[in-house]
GUTIDO-161728 format. One record per residue (C-alpha): residue in three letters; residue number from 1; x, y, z; chain. Coordinates in Angstrom, 2 decimals, m for minus. Each point is the difference from the previous one (the first is absolute). Layout:
BEGIN
 residuo num      xx      yy      zz cadena
     ALA NUM       X       Y       Z      A
...
//
This chain:
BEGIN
 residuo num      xx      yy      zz cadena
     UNK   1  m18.22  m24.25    8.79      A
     UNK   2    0.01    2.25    3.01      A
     UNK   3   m2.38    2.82   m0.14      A
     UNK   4    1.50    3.25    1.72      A
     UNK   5   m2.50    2.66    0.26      A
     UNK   6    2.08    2.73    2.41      A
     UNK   7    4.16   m0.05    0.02      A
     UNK   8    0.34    0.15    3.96      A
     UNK   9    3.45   m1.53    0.09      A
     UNK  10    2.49   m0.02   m2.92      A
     UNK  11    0.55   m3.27   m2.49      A
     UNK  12    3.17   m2.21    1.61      A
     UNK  13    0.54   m1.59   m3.33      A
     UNK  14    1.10    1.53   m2.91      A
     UNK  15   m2.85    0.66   m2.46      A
     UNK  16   m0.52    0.45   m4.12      A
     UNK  17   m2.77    1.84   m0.34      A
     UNK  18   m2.98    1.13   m2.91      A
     UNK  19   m2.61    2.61    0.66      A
     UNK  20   m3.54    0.97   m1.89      A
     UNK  21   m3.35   m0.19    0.27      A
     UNK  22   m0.63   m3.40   m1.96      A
     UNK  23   m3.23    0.58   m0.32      A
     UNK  24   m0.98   m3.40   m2.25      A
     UNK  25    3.41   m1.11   m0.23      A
     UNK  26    0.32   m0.44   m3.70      A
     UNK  27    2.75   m0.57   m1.79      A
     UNK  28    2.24    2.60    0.25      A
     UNK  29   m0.17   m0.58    4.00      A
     UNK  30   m0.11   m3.75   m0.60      A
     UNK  31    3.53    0.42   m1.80      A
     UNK  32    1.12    2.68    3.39      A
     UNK  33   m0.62   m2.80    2.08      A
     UNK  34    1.60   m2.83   m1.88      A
     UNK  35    3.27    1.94   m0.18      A
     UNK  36   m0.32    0.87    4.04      A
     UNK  37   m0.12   m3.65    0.72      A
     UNK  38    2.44   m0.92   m2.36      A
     UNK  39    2.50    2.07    1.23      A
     UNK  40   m1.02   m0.05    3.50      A
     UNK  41    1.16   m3.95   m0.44      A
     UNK  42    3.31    0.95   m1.29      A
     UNK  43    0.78    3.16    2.52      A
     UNK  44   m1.23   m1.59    2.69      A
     UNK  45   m2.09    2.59    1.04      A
     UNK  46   m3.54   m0.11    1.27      A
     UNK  47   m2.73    0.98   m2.52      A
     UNK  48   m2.14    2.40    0.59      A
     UNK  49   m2.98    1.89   m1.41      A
     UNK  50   m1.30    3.59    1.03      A
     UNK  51   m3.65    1.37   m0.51      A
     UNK  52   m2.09    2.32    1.19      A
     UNK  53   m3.27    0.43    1.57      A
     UNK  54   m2.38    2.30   m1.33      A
     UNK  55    1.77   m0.03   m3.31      A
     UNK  56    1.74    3.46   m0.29      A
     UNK  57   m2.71    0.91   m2.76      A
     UNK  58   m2.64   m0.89    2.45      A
     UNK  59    1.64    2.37    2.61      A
     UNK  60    0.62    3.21   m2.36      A
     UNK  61   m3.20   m0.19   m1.96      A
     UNK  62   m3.93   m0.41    0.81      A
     UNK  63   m0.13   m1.37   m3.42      A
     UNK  64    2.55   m2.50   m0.19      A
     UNK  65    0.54   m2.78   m2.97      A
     UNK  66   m2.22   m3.13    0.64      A
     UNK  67    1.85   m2.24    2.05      A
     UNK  68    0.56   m3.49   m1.64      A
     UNK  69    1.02   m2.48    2.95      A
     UNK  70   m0.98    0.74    3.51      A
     UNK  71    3.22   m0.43    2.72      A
     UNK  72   m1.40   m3.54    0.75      A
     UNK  73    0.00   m1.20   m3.11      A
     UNK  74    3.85    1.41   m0.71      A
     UNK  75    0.95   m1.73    2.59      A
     UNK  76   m1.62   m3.06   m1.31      A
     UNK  77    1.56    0.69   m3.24      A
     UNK  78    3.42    0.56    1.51      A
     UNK  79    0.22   m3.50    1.75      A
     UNK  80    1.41   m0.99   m3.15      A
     UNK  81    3.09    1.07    0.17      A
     UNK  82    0.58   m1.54    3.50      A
     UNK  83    1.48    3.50    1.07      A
     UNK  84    1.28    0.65    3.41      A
     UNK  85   m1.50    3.35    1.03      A
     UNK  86   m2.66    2.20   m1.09      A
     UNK  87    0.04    2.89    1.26      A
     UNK  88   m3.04    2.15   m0.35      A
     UNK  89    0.20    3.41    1.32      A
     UNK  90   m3.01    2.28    1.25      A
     UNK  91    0.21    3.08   m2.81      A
     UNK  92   m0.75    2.84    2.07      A
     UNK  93    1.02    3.59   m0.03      A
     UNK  94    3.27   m0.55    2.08      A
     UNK  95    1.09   m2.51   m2.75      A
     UNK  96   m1.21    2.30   m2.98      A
     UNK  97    2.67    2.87    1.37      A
     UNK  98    2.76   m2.43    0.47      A
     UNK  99    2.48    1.24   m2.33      A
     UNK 100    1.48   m2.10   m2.63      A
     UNK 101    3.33   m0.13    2.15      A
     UNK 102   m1.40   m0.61    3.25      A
     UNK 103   m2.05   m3.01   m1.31      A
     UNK 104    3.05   m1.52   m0.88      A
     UNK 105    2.12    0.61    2.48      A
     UNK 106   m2.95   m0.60    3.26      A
     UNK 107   m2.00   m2.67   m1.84      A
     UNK 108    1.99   m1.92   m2.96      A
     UNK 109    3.85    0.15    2.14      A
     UNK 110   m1.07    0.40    3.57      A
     UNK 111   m3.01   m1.88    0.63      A
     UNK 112    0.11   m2.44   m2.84      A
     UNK 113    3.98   m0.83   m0.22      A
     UNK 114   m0.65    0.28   m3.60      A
     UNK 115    3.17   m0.90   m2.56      A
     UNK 116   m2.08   m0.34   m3.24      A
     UNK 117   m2.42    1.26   m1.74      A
     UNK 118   m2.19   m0.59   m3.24      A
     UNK 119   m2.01    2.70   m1.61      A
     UNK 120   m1.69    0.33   m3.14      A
     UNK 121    0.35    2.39   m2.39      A
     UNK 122   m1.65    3.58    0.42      A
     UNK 123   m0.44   m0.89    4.05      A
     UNK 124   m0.47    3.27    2.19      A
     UNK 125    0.10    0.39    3.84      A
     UNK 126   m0.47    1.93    3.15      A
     UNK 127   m1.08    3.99   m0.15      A
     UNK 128   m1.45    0.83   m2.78      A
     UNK 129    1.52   m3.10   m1.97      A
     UNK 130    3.57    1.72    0.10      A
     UNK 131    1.43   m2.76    0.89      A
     UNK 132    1.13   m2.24   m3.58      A
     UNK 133    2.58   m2.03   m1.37      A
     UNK 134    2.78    2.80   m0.36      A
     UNK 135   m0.53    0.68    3.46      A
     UNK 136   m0.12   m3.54    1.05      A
     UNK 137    3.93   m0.85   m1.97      A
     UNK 138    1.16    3.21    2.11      A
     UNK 139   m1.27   m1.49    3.13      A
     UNK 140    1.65   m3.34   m0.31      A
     UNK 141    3.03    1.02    0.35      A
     UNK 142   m0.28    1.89    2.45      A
     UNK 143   m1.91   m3.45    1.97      A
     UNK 144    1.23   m2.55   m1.69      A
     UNK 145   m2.24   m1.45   m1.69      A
     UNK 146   m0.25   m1.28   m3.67      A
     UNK 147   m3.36    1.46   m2.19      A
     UNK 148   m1.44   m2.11   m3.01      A
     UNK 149   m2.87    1.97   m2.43      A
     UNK 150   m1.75   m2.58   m2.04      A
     UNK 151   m1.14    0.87   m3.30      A
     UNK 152   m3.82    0.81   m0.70      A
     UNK 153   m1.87   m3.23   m1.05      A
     UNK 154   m2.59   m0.34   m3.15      A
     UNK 155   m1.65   m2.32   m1.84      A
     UNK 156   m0.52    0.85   m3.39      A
     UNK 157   m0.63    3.65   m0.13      A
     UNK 158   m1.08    0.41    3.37      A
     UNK 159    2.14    1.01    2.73      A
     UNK 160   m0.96   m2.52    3.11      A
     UNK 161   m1.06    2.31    2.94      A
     UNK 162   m3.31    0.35    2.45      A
     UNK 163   m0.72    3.06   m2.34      A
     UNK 164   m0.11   m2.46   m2.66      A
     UNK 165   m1.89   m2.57    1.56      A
     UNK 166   m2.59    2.71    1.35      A
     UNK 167   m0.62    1.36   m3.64      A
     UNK 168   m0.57   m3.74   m1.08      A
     UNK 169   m2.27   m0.63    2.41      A
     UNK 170   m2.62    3.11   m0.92      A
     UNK 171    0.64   m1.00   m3.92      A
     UNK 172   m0.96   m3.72    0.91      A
     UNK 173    3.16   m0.99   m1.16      A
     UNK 174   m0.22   m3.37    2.00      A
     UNK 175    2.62   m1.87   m2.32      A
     UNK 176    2.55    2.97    0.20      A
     UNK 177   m0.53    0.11    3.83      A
     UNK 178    0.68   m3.87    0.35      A
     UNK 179    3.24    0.52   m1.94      A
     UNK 180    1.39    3.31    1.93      A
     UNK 181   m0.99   m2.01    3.18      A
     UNK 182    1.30   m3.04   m1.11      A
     UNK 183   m3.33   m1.73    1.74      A
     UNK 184   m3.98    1.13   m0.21      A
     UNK 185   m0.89    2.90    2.26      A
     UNK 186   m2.03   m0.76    3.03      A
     UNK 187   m0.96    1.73    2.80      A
     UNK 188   m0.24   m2.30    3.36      A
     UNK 189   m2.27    0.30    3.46      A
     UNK 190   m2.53   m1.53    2.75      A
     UNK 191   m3.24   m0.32   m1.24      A
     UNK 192   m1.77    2.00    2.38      A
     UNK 193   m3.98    0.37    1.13      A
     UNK 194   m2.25    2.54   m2.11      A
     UNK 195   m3.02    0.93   m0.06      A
     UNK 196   m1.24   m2.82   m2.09      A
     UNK 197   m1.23    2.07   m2.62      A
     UNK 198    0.94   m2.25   m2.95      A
     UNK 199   m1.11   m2.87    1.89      A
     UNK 200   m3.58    1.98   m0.12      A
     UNK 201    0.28    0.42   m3.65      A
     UNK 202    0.51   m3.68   m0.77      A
     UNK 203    4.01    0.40   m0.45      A
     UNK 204    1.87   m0.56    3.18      A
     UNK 205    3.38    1.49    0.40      A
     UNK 206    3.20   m0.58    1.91      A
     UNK 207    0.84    3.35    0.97      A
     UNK 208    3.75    1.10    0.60      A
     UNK 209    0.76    4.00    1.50      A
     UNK 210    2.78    1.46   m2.12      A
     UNK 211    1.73    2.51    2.33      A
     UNK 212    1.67    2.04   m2.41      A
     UNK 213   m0.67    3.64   m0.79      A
     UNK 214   m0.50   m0.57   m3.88      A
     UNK 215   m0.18   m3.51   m2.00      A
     UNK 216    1.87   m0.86   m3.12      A
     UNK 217   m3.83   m1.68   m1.24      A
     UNK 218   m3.09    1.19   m0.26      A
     UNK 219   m3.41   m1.63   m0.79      A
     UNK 220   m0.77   m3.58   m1.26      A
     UNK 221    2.34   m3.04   m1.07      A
     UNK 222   m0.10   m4.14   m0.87      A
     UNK 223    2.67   m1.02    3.14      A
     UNK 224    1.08   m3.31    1.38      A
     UNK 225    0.37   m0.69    3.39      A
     UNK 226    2.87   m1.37    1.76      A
     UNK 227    0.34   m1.50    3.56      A
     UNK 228   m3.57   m1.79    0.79      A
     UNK 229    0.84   m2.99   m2.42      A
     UNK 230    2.80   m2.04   m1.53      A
     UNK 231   m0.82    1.90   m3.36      A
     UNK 232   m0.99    3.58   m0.56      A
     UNK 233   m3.85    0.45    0.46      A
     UNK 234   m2.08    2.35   m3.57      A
     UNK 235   m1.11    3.07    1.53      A
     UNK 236   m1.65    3.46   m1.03      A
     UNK 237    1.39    2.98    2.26      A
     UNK 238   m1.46    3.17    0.76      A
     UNK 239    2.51    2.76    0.99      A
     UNK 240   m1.63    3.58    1.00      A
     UNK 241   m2.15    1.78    2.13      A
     UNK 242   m3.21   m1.69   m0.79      A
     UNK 243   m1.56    3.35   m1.21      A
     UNK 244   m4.00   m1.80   m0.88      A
     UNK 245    0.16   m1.41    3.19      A
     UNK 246    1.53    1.90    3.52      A
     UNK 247    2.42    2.12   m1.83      A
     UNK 248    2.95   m0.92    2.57      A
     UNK 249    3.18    2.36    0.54      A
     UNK 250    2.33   m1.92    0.49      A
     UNK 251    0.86   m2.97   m3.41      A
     UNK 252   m1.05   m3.75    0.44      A
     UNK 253    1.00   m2.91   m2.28      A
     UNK 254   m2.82   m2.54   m0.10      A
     UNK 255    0.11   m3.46   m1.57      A
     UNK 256   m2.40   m2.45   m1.44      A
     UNK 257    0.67   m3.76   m0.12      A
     UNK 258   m1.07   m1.84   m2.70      A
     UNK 259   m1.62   m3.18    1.22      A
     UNK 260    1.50    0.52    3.81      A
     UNK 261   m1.83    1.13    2.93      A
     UNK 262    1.50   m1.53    2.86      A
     UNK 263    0.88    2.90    3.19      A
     UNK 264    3.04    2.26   m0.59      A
     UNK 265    0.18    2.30    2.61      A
     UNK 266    3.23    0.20    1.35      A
     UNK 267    1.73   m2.03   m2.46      A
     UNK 268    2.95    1.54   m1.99      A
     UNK 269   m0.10    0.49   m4.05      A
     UNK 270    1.56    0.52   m2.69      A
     UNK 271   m1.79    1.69   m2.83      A
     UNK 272    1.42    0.05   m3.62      A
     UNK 273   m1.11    2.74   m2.74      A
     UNK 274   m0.19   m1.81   m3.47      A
     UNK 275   m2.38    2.26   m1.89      A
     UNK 276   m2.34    3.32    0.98      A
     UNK 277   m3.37   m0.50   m1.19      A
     UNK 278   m0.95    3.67    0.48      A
     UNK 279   m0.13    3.31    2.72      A
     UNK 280   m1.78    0.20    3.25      A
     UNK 281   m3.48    2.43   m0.89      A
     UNK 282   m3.25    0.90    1.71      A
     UNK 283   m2.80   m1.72   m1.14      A
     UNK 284   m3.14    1.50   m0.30      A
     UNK 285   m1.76   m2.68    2.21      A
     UNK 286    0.60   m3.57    1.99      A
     UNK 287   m1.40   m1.78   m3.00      A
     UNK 288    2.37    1.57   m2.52      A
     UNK 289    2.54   m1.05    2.59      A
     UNK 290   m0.46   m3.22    0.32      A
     UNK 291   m0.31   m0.38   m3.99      A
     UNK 292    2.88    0.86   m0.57      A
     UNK 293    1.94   m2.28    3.11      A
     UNK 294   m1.90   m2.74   m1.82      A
     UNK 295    1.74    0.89   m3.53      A
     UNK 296    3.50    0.55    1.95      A
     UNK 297   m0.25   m3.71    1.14      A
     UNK 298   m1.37   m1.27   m3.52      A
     UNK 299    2.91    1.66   m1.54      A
     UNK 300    2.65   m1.00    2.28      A
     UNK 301   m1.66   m3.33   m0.26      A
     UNK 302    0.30   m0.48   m3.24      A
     UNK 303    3.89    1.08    0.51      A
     UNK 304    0.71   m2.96    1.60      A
     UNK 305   m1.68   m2.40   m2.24      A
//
């Protein structure tokens, strides 16, 4: 998969395209993709992928919805499919007054040789989202190019979207999430150097920065750990601003090992939610604190046993 993060010169080959956020990649993108491959196979045509960097959301609002997979770990994700282009473009006021015509006709014909494309159902585009699905049929044939809009997606009563999987998450809806995703959620990173504080409190961490503006997860949860061992490692995981401690600004996901304290830093992990124990509060001293900690770990303890 060739990541393309500026279109300097057009596409030579002839392209089928799908476009979206894919924030998680659940289902409903899961079954986007499988089609683009599919039919990329029988066309001919070289599959590609378009995203966007901030998320539109994250560029129109100071108050976006929390962001469920950072770009790294989309790309990750996306290796899947074996695609042969992402292309991941810089969403920036120029691009956010592209009208709905010109993106086709600059971007999807001109630079991108597109002949195909897959949608799903209810997608928007360009200036103001004017661009949509009536407006995309007009346009192909005008360019010559075939459009397929693929049904919405749900299991049981839910429709599958990142909406969905957002409102799962706050409700602790772990099972429902696993099912919409069609695998656990996880969030991924380097463990990085703190400031030791849980190691001063008798609880060392593995501390991972999440660089998003808002997070899907808030306060404590019984994790496992992937990448450090053959099998996924028992943890406790602390996401928040440590408010009874240094009160920090900016969101940190910290993670206890059961029964593992070998050095981290600068190894890559996996984390995996299974259950939230409770919310991230101030306590009214260290002690209370570290009483508390000390219950997390008995109780995810005795999760595992």
């Amino acid at each position: 998969m060739k990541i393309i993060r500026t279109l300097l010169t057009p596409l030579p080959q002839k392209t089928i395209i799908t476009i979206g956020n894919f924030d998680a990649l659940h289902q409903g993108h899961q079954h986007l993709l499988d089609e683009l491959i599919e039919k990329s196979k029988k066309q001919k045509l070289m599959s590609l992928v378009m995203t966007f960097e901030p998320l539109p959301s994250e560029f129109f609002s100071t108050h976006p919805p929390a962001r469920l997979s950072s770009f790294k770990e989309k790309c990750l994700y996306l290796k899947k499919w074996n695609l042969d282009y992402l292309i991941c473009l810089r969403f920036n006021k120029a691009l956010a007054n592209l009208s709905a015509v010109d993106f086709v006709k600059t971007i999807l014909i001109e630079k991108l040789n597109m002949k195909h494309l897959i949608i799903g159902e209810g997608f928007r585009f360009a200036y103001q989202r004017q661009g949509d699905s009536a407006l995309l049929q007009k346009l192909s044939t005008i360019y010559a190019f075939r459009v397929d809009i693929l049904p919405a997606r749900f299991y049981q009563h839910h429709r599958v979207s990142s909406t969905g999987v957002r409102e799962a998450l706050a409700q602790n809806q772990f099972e429902l999430v696993h099912a919409l995703l069609d695998r656990p959620y996880t969030l991924s990173g380097h463990v990085a150097h703190g400031k030791k504080r849980g190691r001063d409190l008798g609880f060392p961490t593995a501390n991972i920065h999440l660089h998003r503006k808002k997070l899907p997860l808030e306060g404590v949860y019984i994790v496992k750990v992937h990448g450090l061992d053959t099998q996924a490692l028992p943890g406790v995981a602390n996401i928040g601003h440590r408010p009874s401690i240094d009160n920090i600004p900016k969101p940190l996901l910290e993670i206890h090992l059961l029964n593992y304290n070998q050095n981290l830093y600068g190894r890559s992990i996996t984390v995996e939610f299974i259950k939230k124990l409770r919310g991230e509060k101030k306590f009214e001293s260290i002690e209370k604190l570290k009483q508390q900690i000390h219950h997390d770990i008995e109780e995810t303890k005795r999760f595992f046993t």
